[in-house]
C-alpha positions in Angstrom: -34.7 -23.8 7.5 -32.5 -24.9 10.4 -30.4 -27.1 8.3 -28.8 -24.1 6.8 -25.2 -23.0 7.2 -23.6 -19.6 8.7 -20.6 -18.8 7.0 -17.3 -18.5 9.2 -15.5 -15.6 8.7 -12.1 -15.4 9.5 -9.7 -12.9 11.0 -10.8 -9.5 11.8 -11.1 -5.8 10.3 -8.1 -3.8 8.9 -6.9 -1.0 10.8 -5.0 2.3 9.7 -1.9 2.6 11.3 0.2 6.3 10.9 1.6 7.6 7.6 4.6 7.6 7.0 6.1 10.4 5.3 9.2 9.5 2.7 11.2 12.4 0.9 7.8 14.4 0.8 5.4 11.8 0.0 2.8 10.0 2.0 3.5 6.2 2.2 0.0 4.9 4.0 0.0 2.0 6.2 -2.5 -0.4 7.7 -2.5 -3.7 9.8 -4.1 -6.6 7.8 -6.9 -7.9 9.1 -6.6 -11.5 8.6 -2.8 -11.8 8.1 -1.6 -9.4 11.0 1.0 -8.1 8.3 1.7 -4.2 7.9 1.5 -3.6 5.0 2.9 0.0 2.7 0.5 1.4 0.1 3.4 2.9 -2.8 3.1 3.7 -7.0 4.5 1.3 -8.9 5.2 1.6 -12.4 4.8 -1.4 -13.7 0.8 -0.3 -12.7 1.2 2.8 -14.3 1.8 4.6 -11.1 -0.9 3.6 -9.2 -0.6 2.4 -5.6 0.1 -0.8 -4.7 0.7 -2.8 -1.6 3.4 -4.4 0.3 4.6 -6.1 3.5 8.2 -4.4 3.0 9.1 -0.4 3.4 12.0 -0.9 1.4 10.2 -1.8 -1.3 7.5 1.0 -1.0 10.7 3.7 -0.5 12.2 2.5 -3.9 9.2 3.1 -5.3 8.7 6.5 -3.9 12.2 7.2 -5.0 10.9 5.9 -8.9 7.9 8.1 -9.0 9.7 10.7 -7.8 12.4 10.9 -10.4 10.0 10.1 -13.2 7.5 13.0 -12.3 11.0 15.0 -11.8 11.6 13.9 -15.5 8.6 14.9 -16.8 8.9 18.6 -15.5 11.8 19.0 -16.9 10.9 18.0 -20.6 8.0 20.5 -20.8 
């Protein structure tokens, strides 16, 4: 079969970069492998609090900040 393709694969692996660590929670980072973008790994509530990713830290610190308050909220109601 030597009429038959290889498929090109673009861009390279992902790497971990450091944690960072934002008012006692662990905002994980990594390098995108095909982009080159850093991108923040945050809960977001619209998701139910699961972690979701973006290219800006702001963004993930607001919603550090957000998770924060509502699992804050919570322990105070029971």
């Amino acid at each position: 079969m030597s009429g038959q393709k290889k498929p090109k694969v673009f861009g390279g692996t992902s790497l971990s970069l450091e944690s960072i660590f934002y008012e006692g929670y662990e905002i994980k980072s990594l390098k995108h492998g095909n982009t080159g973008l850093v991108l923040y790994k945050y809960p977001n509530k619209l998701y139910k609090w699961e972690g979701c990713w973006t290219s800006c830290i702001e963004s993930a610190k607001t919603g550090v900040e957000k998770f924060l308050q509502q699992t804050k909220n919570k322990k105070t109601f029971k």
